[in-house]
C-alpha positions as CSV (number, residue, x, y, z in Angstrom):
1,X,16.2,85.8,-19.5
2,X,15.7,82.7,-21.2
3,X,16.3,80.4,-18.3
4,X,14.1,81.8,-16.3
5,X,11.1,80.7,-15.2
6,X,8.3,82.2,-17.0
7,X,5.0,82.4,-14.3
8,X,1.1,82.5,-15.9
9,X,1.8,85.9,-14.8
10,X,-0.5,88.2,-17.7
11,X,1.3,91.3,-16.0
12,X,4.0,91.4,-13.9
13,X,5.1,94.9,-14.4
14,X,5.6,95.0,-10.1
15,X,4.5,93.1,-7.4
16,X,1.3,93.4,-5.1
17,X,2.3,96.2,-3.0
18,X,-0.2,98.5,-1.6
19,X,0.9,102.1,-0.9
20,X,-1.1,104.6,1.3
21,X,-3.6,107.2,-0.4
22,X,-3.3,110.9,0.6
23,X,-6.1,113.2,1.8
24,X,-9.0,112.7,-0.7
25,X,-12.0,114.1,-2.1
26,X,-15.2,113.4,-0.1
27,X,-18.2,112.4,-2.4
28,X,-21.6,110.3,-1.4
29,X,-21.9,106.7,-1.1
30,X,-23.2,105.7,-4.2
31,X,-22.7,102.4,-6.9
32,X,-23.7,103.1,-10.7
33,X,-24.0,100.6,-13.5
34,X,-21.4,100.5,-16.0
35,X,-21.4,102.5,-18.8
36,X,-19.6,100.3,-21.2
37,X,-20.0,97.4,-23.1
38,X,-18.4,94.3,-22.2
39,X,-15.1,94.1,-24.3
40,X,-13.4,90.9,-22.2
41,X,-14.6,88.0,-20.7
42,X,-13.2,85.8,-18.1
43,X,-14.6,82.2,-16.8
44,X,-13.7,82.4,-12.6
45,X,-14.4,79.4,-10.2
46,X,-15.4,80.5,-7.1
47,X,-14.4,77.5,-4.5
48,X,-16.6,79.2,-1.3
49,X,-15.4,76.2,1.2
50,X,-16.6,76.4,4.9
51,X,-17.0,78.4,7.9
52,X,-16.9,81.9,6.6
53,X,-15.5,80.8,3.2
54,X,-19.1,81.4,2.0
55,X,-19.8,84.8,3.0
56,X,-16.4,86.1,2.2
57,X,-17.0,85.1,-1.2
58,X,-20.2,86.7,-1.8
59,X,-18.7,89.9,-0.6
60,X,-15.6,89.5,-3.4
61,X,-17.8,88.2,-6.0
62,X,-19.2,91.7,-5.9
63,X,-16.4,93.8,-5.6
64,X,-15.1,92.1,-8.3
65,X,-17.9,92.4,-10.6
66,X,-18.4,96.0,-9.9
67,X,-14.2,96.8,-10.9
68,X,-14.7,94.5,-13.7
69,X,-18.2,96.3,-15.3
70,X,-16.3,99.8,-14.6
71,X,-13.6,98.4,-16.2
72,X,-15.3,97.1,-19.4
73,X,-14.9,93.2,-18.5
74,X,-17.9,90.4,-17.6
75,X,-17.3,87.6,-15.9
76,X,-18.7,84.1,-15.6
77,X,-18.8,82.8,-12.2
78,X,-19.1,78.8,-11.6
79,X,-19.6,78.4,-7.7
80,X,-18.0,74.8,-6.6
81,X,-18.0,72.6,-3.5
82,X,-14.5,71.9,-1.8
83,X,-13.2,70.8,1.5
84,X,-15.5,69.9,4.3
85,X,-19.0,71.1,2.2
86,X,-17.9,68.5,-0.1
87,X,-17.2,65.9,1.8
88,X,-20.8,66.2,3.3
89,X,-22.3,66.1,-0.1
90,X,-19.9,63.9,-2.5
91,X,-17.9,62.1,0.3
92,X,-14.3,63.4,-1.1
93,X,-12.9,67.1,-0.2
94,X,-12.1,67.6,-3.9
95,X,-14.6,65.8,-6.4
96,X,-13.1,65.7,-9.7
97,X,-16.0,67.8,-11.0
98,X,-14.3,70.7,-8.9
99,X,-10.8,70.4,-9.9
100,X,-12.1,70.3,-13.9
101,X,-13.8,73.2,-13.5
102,X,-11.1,74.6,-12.0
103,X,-8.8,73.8,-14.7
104,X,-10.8,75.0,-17.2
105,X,-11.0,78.9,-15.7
106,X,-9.2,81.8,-16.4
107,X,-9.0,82.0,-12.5
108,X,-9.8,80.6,-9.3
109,X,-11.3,82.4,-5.7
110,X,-11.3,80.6,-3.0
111,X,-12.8,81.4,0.7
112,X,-11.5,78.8,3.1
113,X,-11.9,75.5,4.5
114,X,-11.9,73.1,7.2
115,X,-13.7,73.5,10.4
116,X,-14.2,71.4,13.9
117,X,-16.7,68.9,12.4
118,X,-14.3,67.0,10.6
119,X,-11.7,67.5,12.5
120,X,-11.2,63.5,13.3
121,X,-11.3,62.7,9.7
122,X,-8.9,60.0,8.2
123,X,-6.4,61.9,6.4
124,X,-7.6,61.2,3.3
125,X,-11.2,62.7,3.5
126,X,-9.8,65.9,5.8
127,X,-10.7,69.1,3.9
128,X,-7.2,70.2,4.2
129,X,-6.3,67.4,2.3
130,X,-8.7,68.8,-0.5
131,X,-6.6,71.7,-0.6
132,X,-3.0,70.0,-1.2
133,X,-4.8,68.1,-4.1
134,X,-5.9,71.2,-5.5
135,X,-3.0,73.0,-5.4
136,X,-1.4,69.6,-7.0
137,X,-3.8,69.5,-9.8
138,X,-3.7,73.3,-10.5
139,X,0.1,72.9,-10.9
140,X,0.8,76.2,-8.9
141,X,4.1,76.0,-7.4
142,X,4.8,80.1,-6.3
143,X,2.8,81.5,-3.6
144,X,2.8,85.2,-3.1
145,X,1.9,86.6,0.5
146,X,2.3,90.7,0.8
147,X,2.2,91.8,4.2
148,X,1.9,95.3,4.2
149,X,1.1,97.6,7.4
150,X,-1.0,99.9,6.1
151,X,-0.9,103.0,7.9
152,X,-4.8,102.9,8.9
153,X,-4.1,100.3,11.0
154,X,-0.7,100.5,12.7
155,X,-2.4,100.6,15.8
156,X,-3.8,97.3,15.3
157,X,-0.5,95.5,15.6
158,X,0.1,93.6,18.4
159,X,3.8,95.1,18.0
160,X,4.9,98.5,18.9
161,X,3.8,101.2,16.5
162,X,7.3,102.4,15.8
163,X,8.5,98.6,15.5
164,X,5.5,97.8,12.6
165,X,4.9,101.1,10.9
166,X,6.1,100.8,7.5
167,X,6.2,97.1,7.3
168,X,6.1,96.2,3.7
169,X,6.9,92.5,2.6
170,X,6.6,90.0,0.6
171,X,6.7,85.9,1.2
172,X,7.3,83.8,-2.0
173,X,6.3,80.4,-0.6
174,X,7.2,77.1,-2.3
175,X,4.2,75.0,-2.8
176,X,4.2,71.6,-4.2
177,X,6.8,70.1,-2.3
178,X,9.1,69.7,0.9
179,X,7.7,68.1,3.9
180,X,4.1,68.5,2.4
181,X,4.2,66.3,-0.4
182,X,7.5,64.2,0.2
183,X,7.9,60.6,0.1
184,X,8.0,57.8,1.9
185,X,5.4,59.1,4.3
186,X,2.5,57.3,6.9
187,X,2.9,55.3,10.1
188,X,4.8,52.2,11.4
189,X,6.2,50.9,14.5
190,X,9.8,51.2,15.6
191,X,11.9,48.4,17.1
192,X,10.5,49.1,20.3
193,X,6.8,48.4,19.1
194,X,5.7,51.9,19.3
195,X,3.5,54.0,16.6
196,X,5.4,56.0,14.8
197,X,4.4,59.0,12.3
198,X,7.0,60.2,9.5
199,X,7.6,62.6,6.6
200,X,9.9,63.5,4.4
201,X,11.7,66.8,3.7
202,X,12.8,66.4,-0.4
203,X,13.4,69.3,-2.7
204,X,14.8,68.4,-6.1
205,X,16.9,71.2,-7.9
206,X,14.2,72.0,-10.5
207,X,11.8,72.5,-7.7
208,X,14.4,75.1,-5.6
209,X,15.4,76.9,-9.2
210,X,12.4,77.7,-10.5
211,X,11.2,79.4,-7.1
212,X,14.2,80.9,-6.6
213,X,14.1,82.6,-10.0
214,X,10.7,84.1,-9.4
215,X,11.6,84.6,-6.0
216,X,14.7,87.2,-7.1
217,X,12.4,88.5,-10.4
218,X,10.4,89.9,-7.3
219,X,12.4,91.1,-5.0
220,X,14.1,92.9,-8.4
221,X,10.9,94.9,-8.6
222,X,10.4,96.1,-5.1
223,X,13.7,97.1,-3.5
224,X,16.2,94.6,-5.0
225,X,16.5,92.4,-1.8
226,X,16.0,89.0,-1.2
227,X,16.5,86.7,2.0
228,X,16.3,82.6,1.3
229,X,15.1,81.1,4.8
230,X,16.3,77.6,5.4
231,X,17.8,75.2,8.1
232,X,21.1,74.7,6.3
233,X,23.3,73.8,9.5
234,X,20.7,70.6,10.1
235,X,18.9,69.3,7.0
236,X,20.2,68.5,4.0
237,X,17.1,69.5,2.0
238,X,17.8,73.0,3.2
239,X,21.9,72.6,2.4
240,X,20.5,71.8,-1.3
241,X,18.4,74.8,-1.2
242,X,21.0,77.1,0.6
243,X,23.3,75.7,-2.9
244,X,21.0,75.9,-5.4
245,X,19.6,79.7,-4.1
246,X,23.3,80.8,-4.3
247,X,23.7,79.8,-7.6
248,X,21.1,81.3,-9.1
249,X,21.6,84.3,-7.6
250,X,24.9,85.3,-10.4
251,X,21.8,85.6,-13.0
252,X,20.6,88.6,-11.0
253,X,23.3,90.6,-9.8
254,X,21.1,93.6,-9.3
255,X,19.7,91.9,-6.1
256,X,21.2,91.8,-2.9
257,X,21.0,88.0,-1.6
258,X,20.9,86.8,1.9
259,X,20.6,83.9,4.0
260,X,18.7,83.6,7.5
261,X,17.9,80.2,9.5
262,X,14.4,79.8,10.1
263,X,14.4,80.0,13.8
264,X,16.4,83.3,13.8
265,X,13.9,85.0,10.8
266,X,10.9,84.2,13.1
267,X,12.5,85.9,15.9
268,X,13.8,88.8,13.2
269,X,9.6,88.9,11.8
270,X,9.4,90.1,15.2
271,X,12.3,92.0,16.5
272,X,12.9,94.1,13.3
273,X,10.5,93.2,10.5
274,X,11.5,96.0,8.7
275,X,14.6,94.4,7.5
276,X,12.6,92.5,5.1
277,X,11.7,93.0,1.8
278,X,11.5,89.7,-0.2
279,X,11.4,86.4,1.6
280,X,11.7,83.1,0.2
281,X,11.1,80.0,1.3
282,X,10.1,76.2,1.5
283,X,6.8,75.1,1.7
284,X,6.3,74.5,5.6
285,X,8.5,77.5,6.4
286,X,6.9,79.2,4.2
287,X,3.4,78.2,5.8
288,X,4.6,79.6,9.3
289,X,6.3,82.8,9.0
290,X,3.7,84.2,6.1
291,X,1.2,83.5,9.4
292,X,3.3,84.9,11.9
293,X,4.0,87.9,9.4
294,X,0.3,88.7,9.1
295,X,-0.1,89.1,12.3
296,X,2.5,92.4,12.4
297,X,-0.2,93.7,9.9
298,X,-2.7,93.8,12.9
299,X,-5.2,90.5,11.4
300,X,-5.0,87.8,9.2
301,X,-8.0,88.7,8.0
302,X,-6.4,91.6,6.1
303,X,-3.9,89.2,3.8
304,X,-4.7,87.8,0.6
305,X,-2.6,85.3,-1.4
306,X,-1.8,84.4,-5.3
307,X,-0.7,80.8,-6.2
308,X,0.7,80.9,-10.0
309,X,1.9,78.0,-11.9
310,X,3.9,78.0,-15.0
311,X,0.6,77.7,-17.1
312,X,-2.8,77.3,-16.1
313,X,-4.8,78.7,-13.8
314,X,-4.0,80.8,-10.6
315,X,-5.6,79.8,-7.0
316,X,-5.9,83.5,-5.5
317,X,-7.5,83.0,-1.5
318,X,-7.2,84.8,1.8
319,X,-4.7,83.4,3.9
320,X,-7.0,83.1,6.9
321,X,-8.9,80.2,7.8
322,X,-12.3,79.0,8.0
323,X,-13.2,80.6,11.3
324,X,-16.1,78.2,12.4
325,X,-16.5,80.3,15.7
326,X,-18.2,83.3,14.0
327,X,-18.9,81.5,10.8
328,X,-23.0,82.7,9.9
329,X,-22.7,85.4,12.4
330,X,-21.9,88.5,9.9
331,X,-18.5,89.2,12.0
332,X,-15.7,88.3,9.3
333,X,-13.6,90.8,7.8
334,X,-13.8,90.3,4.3
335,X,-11.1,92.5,2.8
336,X,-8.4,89.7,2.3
337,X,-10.7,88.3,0.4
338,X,-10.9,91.3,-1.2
339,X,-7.3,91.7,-1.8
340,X,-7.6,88.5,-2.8
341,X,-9.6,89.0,-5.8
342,X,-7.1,92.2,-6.6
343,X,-4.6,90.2,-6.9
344,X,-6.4,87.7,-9.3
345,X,-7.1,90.9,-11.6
346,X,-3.2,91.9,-11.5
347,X,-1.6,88.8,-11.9
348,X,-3.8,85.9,-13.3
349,X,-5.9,88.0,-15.9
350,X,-3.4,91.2,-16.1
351,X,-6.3,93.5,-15.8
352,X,-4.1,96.3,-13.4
353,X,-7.0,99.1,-13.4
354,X,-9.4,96.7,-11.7
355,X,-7.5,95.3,-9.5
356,X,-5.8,99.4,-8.6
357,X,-9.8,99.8,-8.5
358,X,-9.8,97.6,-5.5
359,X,-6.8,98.1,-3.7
360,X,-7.7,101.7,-3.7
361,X,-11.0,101.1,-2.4
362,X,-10.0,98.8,0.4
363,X,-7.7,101.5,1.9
364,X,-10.8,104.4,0.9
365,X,-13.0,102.1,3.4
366,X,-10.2,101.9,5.7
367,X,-9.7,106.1,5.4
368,X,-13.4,106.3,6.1
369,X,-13.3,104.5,9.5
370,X,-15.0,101.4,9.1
371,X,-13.5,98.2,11.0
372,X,-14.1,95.0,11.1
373,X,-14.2,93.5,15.0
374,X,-10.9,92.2,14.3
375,X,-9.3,95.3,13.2
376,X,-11.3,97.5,15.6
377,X,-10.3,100.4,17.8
378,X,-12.2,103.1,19.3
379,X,-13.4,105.8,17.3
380,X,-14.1,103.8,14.1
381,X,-16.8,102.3,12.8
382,X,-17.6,98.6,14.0
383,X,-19.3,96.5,11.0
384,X,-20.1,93.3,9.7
385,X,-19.1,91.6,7.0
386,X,-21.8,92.6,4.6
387,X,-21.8,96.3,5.4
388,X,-17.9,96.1,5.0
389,X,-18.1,94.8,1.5
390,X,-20.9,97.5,1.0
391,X,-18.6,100.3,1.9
392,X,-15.9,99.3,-0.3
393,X,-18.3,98.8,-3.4
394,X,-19.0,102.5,-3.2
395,X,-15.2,103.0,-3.2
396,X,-14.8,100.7,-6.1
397,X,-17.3,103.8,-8.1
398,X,-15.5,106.6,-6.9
399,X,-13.3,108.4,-9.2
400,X,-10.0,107.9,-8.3
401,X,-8.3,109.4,-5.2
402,X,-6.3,112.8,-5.7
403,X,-3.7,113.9,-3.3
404,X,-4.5,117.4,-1.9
């Protein structure tokens, strides 16, 4: 439709939704060059953070490559500091030499950032903080988190197996605004002469539609529902966004709308998370119960993300953090990241056999046995985060799976 809002989406044919393999063919571990010659090329910025940003992005970098050569398409990868490595060497969390380079991509990775050692920052030079700007200057306003239990790790949920098994979901997060970004915003004193820390909760009704439409353009390719999240019986931001939902929903009558408070869908995530299929969502809501939802897939060290913007662009990044406990120690689990760089194939470069490449490969690994120590149970595999990504680069050069 013409009034909808038209994503820097390259293909969009369905969402990121990954579906269990059958039995497949054993073959040996083994990674070939590719045979073809280079017929696209793609500039990504790779934004490695802290923690175990770093080392989860060497592991994608080379998934990615590998799907790409298979796949007859070369990259160009410019490796930039943000968060807390750049505030130890530039002073800021987001030099402006990041954010142009950024801008200039066809794509950006990201691994994470933040960690305890800047914890007591000043707002303003927090690495958090770097990430908000980034997001800002990126102009990406939708982002997508799947949560999918994937059969291969039912078990790993921390709900019951009949409660989680066939979890498939999808959060469509707003971004850019709400309690993140609103104004007026800082400290004072009240009349009593105490401190006093606010924010604001503002949503405009450009900001709600144009989420809202890619919101229902979603849930119109899974399984045609979609439930808006709010707190419409106390703030006004949400009754605006409860309104604005509603009305956009008459332009896609093929998709059943509903409404949930927030308090009630995170007790729902939990009780019956099943019930979902497309969620959407304000910025700080959406922040929340795309957490709380990972965790019904077993780890959030199994969820990527995709941020699109109108134009420009996309910021594709686990949803994890920067894990400064383990960080150096070979221990993360590197398949959001991963995932991660899938979904940067599908939907910021449109390239759908790459990124299939890589979805399929993740759940191969998975099929085979190995775990990560977050997603371990007895009788798999335990191993790091470099043998992880080496297992799933020999899956990457497998043919592709055939049910038997």
């Amino acid at each position: 439709m013409a009034a909808s809002v038209q994503l820097n989406l390259r293909s969009f044919k369905a969402p990121f939704n990954l579906k269990p393999i059958a039995k497949q063919f054993s073959r040996p571990g083994r990674i070939r060059c590719a045979a073809t010659t280079p017929t696209k090329r793609y500039s990504i910025t790779l934004l490695p953070g802290d923690g175990i940003g770093p080392e989860v992005i060497s592991v994608a970098k080379n998934v990615l490559k590998l799907a790409g050569s298979l796949e007859g398409i070369e990259f160009s990868f410019q490796e930039m500091p943000m968060g807390g490595a750049a505030l130890d060497l530039t002073g800021v969390p987001l030099p402006e030499e990041t954010l142009s380079t950024a801008q200039r991509a066809d794509a950006v990775l990201l691994g994470a950032i933040g960690g305890y050692k800047w914890d007591k920052n000043e707002k303003h030079l927090k690495p958090e903080t770097g990430l908000l700007q980034l997001r800002e200057g990126l102009k990406v306003f939708a982002n997508l988190r799947p949560a999918t239990v994937l059969p291969q790790l039912v078990d790993s949920s921390t709900l019951k197996k009949d409660v989680a098994e066939g979890v498939d979901l999808m959060v469509v997060r707003e971004l850019t605004g709400g309690i993140y970004f609103g104004k007026p915003r800082g400290f004072g004193t009240n009349e009593k002469g105490e401190d006093i820390g606010f924010n604001t909760e503002v949503y405009s009704t450009h900001e709600i539609d144009r989420i809202a439409r890619v919101a229902f353009e979603i849930a119109r390719k899974r399984r045609g529902q979609l439930c808006s999240v709010d707190k419409a019986n106390v703030l006004e931001a949400s009754m605006l966004w409860r309104k604005r939902v509603t009305a956009i929903a008459s332009e896609y009558p093929d998709v059943e709308l509903s409404h949930m408070y927030v308090d009630n869908a995170a007790m729902q995530l939990v009780r019956y998370p099943k019930q979902f299929d497309t969620i959407v969502t304000n910025n700080i809501f959406g922040d929340i119960l795309s957490d709380e939802a990972s965790m019904i897939t077993g780890s959030i060290g199994m969820l990527p993300s995709a941020s699109l913007g109108e134009s420009g662009p996309g910021l594709f990044e686990p949803i994890h953090g920067s894990a400064p406990d383990i960080a150096g120690q070979d221990k993360a689990n590197p398949l959001a990241t991963i995932l991660s760089a899938a979904m940067l194939l599908k939907y910021g470069l449109g390239e759908a056999n790459a990124a299939n490449r890589i979805e399929n490969a993740v759940l191969d690994t998975l099929n085979r046995g190995f775990r990560t120590g977050d997603i371990y149970s007895t009788g798999n595999k335990l191993v790091g985060c470099k043998e992880m990504g080496e297992e799933v680069l020999k899956s990457v050069d497998s043919p592709v799976p055939t049910a038997i």
